[in-house]
PyMOL Python script that loads the backbone (N, CA, C, O; Angstrom):
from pymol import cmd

cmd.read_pdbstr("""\
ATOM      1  N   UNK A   1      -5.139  19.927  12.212  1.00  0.00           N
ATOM      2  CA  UNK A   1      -4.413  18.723  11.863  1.00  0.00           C
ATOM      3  C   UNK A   1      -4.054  17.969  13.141  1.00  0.00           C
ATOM      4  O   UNK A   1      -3.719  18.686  14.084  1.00  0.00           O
ATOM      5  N   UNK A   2      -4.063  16.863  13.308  1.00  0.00           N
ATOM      6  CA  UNK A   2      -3.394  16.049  13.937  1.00  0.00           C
ATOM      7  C   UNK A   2      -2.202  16.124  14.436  1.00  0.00           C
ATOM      8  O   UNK A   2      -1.353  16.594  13.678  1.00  0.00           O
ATOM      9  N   UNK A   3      -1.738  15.687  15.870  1.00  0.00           N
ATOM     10  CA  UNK A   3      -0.562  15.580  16.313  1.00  0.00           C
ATOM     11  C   UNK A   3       0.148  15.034  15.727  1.00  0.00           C
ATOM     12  O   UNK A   3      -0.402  14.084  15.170  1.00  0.00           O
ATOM     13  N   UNK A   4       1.585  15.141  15.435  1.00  0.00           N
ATOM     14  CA  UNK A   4       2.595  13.883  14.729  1.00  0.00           C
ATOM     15  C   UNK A   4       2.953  12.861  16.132  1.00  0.00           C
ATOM     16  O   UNK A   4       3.101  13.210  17.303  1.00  0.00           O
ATOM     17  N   UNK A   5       3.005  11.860  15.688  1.00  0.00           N
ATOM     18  CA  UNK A   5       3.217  10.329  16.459  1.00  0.00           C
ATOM     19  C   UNK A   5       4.502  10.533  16.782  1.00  0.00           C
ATOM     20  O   UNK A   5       5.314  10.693  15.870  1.00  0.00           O
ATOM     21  N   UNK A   6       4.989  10.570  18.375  1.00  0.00           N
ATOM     22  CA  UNK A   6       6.251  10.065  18.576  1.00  0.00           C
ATOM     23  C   UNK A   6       7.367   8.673  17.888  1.00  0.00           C
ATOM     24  O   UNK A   6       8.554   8.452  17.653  1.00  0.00           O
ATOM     25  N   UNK A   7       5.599   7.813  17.770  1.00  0.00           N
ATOM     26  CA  UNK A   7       6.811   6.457  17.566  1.00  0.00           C
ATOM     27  C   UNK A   7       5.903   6.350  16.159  1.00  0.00           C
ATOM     28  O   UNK A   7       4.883   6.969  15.856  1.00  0.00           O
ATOM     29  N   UNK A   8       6.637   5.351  15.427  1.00  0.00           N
ATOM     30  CA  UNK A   8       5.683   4.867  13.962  1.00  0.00           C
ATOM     31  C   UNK A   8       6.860   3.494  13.621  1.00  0.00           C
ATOM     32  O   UNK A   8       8.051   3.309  13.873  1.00  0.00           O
ATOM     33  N   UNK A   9       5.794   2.723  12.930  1.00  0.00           N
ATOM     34  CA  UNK A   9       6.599   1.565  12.452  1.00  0.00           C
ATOM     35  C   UNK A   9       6.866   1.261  10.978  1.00  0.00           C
ATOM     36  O   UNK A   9       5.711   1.229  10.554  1.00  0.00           O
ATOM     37  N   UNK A  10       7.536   1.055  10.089  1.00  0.00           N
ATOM     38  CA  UNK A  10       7.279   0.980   8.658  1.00  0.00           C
ATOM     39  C   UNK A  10       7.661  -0.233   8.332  1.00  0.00           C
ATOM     40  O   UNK A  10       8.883  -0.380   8.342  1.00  0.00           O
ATOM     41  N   UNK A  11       6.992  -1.218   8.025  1.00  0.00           N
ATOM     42  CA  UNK A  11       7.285  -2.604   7.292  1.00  0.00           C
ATOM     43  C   UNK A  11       6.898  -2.705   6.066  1.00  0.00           C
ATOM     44  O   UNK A  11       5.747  -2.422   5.734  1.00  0.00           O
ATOM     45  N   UNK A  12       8.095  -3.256   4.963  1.00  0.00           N
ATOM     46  CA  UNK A  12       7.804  -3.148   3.502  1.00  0.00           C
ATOM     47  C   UNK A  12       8.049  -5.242   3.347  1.00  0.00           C
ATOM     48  O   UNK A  12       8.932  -6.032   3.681  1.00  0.00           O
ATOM     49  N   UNK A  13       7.269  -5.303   2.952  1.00  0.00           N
ATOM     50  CA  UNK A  13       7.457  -6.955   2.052  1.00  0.00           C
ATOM     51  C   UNK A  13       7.689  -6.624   0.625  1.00  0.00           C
ATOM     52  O   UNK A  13       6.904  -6.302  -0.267  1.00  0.00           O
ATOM     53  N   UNK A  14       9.418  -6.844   0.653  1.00  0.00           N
ATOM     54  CA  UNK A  14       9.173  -6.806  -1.198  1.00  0.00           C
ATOM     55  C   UNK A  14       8.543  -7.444  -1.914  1.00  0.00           C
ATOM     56  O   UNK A  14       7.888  -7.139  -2.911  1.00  0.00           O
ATOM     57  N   UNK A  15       8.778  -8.654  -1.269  1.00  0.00           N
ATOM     58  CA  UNK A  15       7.788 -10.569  -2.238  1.00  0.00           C
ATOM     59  C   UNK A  15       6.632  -9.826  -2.214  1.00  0.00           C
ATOM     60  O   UNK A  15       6.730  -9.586  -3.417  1.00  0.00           O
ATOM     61  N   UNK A  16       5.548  -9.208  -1.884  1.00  0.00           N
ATOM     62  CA  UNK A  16       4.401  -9.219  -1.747  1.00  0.00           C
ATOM     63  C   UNK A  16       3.883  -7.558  -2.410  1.00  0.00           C
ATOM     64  O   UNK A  16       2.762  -7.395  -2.893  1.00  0.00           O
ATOM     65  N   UNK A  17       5.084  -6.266  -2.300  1.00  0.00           N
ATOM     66  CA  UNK A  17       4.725  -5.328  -2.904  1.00  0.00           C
ATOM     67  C   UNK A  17       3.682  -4.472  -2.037  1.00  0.00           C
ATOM     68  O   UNK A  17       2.936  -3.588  -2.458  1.00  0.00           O
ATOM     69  N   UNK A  18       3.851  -5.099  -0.307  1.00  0.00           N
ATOM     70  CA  UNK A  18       2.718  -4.388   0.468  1.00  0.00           C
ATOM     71  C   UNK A  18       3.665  -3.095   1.721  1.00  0.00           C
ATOM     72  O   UNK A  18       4.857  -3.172   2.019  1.00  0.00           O
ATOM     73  N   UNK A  19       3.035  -2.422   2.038  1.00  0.00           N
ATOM     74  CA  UNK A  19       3.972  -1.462   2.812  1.00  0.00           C
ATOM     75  C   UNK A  19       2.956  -1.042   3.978  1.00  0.00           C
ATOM     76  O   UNK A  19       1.802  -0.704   3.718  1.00  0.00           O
ATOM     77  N   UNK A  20       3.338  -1.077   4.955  1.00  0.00           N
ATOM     78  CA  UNK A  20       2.071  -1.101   6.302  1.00  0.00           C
ATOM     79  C   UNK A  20       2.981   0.276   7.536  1.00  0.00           C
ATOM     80  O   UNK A  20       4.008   0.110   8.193  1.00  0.00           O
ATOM     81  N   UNK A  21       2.426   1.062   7.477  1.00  0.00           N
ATOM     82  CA  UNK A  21       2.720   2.603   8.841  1.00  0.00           C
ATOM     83  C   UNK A  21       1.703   2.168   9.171  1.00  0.00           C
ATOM     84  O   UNK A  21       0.646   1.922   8.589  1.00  0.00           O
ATOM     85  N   UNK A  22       2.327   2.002  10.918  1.00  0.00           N
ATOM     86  CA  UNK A  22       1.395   2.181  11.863  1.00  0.00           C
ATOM     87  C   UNK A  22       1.933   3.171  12.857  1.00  0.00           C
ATOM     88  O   UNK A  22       3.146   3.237  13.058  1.00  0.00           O
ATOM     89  N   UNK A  23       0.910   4.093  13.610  1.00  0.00           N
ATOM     90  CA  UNK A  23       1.355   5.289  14.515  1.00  0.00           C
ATOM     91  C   UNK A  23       0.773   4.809  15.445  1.00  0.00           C
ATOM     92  O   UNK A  23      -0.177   4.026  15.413  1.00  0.00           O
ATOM     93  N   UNK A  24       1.700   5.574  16.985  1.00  0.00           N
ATOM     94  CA  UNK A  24       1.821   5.080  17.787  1.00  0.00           C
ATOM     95  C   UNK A  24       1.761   3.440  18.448  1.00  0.00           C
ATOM     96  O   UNK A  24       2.250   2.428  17.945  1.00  0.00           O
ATOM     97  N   UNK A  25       1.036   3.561  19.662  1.00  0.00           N
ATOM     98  CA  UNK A  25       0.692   2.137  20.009  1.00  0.00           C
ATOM     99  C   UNK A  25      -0.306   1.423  19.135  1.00  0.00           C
ATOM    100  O   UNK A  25      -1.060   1.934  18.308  1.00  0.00           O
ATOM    101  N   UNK A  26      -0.163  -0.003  19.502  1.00  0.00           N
ATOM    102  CA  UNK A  26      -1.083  -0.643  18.575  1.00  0.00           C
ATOM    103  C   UNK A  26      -2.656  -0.426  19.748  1.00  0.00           C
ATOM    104  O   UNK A  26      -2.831  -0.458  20.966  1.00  0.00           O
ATOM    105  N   UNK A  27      -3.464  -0.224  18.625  1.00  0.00           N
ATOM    106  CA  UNK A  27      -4.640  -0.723  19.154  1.00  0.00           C
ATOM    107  C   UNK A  27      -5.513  -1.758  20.365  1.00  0.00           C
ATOM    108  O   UNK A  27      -6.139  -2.627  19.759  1.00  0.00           O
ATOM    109  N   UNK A  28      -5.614  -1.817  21.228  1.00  0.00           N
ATOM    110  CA  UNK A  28      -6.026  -3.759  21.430  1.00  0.00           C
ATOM    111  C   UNK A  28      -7.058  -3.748  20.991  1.00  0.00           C
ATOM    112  O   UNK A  28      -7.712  -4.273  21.892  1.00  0.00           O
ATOM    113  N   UNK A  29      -8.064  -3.404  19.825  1.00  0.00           N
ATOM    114  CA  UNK A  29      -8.812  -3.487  19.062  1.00  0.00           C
ATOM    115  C   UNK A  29      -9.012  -2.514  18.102  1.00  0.00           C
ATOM    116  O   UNK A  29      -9.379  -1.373  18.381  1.00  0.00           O
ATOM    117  N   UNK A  30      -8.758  -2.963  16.837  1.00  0.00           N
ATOM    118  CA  UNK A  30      -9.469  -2.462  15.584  1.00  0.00           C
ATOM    119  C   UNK A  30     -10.215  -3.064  14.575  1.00  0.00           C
ATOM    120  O   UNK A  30     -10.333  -4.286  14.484  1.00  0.00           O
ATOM    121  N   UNK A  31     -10.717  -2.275  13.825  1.00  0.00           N
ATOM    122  CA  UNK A  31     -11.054  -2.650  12.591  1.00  0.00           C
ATOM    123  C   UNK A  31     -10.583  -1.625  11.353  1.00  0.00           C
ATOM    124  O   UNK A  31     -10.636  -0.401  11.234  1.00  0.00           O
ATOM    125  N   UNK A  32     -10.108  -2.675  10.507  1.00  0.00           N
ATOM    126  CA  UNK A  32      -9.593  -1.854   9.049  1.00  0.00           C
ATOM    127  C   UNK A  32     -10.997  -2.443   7.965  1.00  0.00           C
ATOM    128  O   UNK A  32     -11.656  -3.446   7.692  1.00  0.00           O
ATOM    129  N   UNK A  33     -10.848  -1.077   7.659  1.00  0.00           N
ATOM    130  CA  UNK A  33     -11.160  -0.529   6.298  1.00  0.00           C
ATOM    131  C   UNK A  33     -10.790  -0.725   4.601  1.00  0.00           C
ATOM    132  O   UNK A  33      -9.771  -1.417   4.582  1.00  0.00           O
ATOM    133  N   UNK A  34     -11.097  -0.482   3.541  1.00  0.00           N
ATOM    134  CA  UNK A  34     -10.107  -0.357   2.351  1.00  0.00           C
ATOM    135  C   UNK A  34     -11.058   0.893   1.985  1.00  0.00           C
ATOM    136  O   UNK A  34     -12.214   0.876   1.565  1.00  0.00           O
ATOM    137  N   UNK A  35     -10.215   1.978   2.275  1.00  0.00           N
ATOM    138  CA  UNK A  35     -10.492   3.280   1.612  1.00  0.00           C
ATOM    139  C   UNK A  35     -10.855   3.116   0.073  1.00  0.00           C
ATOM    140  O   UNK A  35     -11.969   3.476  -0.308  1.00  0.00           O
ATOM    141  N   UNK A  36      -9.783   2.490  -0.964  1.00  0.00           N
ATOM    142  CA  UNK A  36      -9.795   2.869  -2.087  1.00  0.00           C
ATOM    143  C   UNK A  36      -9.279   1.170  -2.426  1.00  0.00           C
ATOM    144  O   UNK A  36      -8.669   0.852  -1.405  1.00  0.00           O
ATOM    145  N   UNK A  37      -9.267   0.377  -3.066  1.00  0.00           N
ATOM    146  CA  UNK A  37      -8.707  -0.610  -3.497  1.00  0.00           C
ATOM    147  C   UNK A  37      -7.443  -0.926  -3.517  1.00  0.00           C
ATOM    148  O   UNK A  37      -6.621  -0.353  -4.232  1.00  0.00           O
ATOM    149  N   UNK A  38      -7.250  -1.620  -2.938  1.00  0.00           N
ATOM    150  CA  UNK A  38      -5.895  -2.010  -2.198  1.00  0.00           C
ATOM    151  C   UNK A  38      -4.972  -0.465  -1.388  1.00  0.00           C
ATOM    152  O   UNK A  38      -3.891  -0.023  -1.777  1.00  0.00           O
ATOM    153  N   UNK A  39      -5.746   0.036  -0.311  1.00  0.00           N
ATOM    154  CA  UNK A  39      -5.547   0.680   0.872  1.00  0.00           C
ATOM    155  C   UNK A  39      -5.978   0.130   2.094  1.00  0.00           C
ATOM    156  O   UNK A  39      -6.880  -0.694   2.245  1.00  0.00           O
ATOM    157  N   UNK A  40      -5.625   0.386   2.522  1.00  0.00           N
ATOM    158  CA  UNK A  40      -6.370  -0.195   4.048  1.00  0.00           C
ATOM    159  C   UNK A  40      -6.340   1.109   5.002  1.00  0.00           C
ATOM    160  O   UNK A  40      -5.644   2.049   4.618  1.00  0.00           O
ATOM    161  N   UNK A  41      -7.013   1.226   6.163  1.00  0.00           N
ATOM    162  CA  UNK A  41      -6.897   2.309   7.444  1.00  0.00           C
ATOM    163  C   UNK A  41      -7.381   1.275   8.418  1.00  0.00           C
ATOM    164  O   UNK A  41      -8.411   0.618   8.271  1.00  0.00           O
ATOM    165  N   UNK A  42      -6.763   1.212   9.162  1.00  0.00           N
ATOM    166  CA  UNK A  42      -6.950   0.545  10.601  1.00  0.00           C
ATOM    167  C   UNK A  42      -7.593   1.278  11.587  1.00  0.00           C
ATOM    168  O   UNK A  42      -7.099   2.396  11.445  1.00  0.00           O
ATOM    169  N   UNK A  43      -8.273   1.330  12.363  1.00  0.00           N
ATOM    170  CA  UNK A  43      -8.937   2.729  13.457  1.00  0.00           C
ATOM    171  C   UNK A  43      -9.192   1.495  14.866  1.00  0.00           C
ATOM    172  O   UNK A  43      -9.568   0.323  14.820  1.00  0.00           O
ATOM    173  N   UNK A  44      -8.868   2.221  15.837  1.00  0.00           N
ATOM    174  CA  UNK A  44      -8.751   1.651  16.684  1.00  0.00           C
ATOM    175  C   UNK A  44     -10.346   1.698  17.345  1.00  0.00           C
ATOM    176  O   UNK A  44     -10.976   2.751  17.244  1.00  0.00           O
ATOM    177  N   UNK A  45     -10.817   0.790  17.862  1.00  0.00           N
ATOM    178  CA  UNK A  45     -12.317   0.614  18.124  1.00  0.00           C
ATOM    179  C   UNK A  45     -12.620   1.604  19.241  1.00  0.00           C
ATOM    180  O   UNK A  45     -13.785   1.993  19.154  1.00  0.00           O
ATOM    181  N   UNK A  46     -12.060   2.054  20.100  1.00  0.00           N
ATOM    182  CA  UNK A  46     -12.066   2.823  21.482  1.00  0.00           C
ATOM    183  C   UNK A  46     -12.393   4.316  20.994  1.00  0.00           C
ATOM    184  O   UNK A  46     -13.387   4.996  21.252  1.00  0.00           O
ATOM    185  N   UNK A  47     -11.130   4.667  20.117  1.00  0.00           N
ATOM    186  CA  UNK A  47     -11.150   5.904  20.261  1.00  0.00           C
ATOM    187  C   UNK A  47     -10.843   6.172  18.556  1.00  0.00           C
ATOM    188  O   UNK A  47     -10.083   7.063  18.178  1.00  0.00           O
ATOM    189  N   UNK A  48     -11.380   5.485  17.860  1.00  0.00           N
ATOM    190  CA  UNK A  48     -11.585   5.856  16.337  1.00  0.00           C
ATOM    191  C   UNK A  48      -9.949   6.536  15.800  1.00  0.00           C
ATOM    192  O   UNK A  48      -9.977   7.212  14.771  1.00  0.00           O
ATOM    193  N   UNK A  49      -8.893   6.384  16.345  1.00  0.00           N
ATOM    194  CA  UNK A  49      -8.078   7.359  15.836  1.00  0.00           C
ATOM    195  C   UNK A  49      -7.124   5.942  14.843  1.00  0.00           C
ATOM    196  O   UNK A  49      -6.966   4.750  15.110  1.00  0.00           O
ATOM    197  N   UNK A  50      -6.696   6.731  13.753  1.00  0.00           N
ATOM    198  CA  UNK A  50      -6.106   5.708  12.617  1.00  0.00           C
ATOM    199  C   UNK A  50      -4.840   5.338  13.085  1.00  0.00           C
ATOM    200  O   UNK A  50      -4.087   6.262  13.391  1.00  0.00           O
ATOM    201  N   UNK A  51      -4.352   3.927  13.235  1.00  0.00           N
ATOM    202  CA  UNK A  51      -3.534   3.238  13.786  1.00  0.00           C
ATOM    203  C   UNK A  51      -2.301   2.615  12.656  1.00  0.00           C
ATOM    204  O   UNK A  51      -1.075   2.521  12.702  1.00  0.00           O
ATOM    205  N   UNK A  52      -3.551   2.200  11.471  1.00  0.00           N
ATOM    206  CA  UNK A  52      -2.148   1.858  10.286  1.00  0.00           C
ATOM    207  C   UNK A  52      -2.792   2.522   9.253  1.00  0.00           C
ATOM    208  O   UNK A  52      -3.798   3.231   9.273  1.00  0.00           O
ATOM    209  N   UNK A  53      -1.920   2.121   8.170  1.00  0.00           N
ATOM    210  CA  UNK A  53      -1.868   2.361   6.921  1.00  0.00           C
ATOM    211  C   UNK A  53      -1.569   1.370   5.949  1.00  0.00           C
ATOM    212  O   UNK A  53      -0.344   1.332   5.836  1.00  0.00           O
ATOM    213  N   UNK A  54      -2.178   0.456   5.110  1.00  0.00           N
ATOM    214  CA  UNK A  54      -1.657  -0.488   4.518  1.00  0.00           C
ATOM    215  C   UNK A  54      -1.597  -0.401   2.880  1.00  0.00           C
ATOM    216  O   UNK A  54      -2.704  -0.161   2.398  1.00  0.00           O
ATOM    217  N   UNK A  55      -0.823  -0.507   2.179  1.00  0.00           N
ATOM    218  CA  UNK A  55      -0.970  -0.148   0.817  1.00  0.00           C
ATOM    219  C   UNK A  55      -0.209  -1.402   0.399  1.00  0.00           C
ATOM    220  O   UNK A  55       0.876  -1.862   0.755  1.00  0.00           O
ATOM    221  N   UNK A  56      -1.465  -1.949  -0.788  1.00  0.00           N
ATOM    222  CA  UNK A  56      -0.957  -3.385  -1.758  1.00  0.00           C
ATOM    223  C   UNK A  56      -0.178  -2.622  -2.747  1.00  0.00           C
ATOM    224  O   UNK A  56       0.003  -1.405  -2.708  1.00  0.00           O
ATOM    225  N   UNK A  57       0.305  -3.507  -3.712  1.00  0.00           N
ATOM    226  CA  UNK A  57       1.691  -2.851  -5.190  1.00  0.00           C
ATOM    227  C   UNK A  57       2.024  -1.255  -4.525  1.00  0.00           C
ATOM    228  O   UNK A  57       1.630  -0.135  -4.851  1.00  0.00           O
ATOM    229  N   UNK A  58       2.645  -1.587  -3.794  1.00  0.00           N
ATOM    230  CA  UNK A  58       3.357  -0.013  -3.482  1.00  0.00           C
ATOM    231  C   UNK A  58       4.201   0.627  -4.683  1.00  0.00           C
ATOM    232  O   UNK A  58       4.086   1.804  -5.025  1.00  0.00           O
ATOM    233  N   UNK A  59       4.784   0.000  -5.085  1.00  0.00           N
ATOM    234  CA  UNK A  59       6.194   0.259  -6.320  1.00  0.00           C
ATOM    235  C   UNK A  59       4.603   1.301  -6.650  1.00  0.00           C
ATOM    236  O   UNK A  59       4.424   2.511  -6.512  1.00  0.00           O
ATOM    237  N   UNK A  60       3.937   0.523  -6.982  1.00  0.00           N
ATOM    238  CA  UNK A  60       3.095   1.509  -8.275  1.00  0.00           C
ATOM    239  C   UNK A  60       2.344   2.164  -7.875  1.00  0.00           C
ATOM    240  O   UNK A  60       1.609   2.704  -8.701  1.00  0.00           O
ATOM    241  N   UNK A  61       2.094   2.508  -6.189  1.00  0.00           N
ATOM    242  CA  UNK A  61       1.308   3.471  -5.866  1.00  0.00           C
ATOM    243  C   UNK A  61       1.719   4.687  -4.852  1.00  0.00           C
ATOM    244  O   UNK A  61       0.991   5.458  -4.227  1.00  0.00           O
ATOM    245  N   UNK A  62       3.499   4.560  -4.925  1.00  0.00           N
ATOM    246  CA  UNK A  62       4.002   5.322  -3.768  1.00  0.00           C
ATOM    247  C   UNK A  62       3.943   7.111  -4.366  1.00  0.00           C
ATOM    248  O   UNK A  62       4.447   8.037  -3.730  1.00  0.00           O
ATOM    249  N   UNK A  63       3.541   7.197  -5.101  1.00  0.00           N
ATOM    250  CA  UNK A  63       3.146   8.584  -5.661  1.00  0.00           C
ATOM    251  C   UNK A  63       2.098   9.185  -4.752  1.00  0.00           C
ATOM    252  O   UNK A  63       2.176  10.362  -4.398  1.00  0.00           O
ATOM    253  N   UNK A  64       0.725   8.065  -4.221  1.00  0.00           N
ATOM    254  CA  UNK A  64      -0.054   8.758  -3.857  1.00  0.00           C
ATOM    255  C   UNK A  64       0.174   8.536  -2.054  1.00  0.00           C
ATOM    256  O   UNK A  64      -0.438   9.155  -1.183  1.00  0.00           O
ATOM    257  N   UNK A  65       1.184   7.521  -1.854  1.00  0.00           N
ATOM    258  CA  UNK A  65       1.173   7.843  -0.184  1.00  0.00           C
ATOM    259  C   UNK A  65       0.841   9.415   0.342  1.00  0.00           C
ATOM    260  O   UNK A  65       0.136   9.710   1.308  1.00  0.00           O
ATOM    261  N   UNK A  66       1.385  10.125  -0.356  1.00  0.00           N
ATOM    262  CA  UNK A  66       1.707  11.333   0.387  1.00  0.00           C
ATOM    263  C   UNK A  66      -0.129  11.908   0.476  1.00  0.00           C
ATOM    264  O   UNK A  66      -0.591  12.294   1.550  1.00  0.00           O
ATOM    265  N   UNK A  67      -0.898  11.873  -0.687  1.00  0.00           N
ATOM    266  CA  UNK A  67      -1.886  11.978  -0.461  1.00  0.00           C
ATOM    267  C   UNK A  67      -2.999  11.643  -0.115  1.00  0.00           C
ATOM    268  O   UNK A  67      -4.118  12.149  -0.192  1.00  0.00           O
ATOM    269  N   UNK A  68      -2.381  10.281   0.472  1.00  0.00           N
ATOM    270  CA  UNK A  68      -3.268   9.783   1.359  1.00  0.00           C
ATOM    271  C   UNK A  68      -3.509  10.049   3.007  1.00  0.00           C
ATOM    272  O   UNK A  68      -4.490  10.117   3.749  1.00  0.00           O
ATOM    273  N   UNK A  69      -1.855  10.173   3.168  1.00  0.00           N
ATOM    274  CA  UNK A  69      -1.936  10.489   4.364  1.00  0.00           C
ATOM    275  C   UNK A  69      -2.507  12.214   4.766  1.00  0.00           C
ATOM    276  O   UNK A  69      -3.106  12.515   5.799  1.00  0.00           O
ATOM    277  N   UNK A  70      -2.153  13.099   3.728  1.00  0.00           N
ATOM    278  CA  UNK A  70      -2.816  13.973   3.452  1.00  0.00           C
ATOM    279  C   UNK A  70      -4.554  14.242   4.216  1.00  0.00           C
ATOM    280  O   UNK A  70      -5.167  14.959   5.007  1.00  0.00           O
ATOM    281  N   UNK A  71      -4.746  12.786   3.054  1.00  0.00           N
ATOM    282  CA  UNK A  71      -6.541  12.271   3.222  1.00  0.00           C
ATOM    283  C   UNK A  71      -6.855  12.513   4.798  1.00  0.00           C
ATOM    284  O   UNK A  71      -7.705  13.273   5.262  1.00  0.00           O
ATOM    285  N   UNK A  72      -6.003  11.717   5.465  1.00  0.00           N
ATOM    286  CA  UNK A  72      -6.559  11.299   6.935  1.00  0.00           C
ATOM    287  C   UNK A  72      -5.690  12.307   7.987  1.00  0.00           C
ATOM    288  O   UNK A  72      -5.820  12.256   9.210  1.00  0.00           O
ATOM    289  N   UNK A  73      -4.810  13.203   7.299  1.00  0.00           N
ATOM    290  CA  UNK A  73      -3.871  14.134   7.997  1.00  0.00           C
ATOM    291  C   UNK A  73      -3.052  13.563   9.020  1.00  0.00           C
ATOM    292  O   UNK A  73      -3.101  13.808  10.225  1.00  0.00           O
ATOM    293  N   UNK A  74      -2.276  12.760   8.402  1.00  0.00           N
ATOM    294  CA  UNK A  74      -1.339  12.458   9.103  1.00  0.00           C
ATOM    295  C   UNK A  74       0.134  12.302   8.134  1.00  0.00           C
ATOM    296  O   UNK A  74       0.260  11.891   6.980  1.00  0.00           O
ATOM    297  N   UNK A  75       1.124  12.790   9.076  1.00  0.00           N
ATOM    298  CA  UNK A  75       2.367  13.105   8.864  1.00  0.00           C
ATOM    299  C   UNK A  75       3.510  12.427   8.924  1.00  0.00           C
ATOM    300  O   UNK A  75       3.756  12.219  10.112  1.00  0.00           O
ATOM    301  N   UNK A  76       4.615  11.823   7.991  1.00  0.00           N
ATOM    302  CA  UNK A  76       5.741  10.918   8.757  1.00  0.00           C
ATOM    303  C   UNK A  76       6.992  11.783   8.440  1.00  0.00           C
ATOM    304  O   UNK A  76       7.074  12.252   7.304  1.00  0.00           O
ATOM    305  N   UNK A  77       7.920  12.020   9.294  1.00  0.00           N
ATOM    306  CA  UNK A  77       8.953  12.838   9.057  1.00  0.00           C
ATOM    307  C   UNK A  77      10.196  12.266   8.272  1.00  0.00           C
ATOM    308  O   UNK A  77      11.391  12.271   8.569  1.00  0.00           O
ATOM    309  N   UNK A  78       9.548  11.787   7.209  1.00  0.00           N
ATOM    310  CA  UNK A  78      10.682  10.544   6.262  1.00  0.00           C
ATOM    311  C   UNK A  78      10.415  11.220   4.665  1.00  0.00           C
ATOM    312  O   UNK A  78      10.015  12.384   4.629  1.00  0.00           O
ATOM    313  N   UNK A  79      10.567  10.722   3.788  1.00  0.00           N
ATOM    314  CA  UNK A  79      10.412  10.894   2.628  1.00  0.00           C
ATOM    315  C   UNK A  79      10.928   9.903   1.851  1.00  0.00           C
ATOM    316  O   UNK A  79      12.119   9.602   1.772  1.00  0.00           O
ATOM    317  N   UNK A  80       9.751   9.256   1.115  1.00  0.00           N
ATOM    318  CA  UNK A  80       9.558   7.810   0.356  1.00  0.00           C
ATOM    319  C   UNK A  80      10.251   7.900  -1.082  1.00  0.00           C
ATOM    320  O   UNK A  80       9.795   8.784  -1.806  1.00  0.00           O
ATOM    321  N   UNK A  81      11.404   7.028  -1.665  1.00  0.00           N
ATOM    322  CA  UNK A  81      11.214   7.289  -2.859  1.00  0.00           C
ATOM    323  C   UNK A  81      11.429   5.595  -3.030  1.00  0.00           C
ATOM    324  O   UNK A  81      11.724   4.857  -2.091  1.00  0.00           O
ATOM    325  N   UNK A  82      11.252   5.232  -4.187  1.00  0.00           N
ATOM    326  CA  UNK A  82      11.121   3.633  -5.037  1.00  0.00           C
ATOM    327  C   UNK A  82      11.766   3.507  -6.378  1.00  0.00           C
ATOM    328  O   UNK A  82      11.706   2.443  -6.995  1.00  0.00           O
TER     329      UNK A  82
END
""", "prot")
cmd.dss("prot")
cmd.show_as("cartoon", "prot")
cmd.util.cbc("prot")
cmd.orient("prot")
């Protein structure tokens, strides 16, 4: 498994229902992905390692955060509820 991230950022837009973790530093280049329909993974172009996490209607999909991050093995020392 993966190291856990010293730093991480969590921004939620309620108006919009979107919720975005990003670990560590930002990238100065990526490209995101959509894993699954309305997911996103960000990977940083250098060194391929996943930078965010973006999830559209969160309300209705915060069940599977946990197994997403799971997916890509990564860890936040928080616990989500909605």
């Amino acid at each position: 498994m993966k190291e856990e991230y010293n730093t991480y950022d969590i921004y939620y837009d309620e108006e919009g229902d979107f919720l975005e973790i990003s670990f560590g530093l930002p990238a100065d280049e990526g490209t995101t992905e959509e894993i699954e329909q309305g997911i996103f993974i960000t990977k940083d172009v250098a060194t391929n390692e996943i930078k965010n996490v973006g999830i559209l209607d969160f309300k209705k999909r915060a069940i599977i955060l946990k197994q997403i991050l799971d997916k890509i093995n990564l860890k936040l020392p928080i616990n989500i509820s909605v």
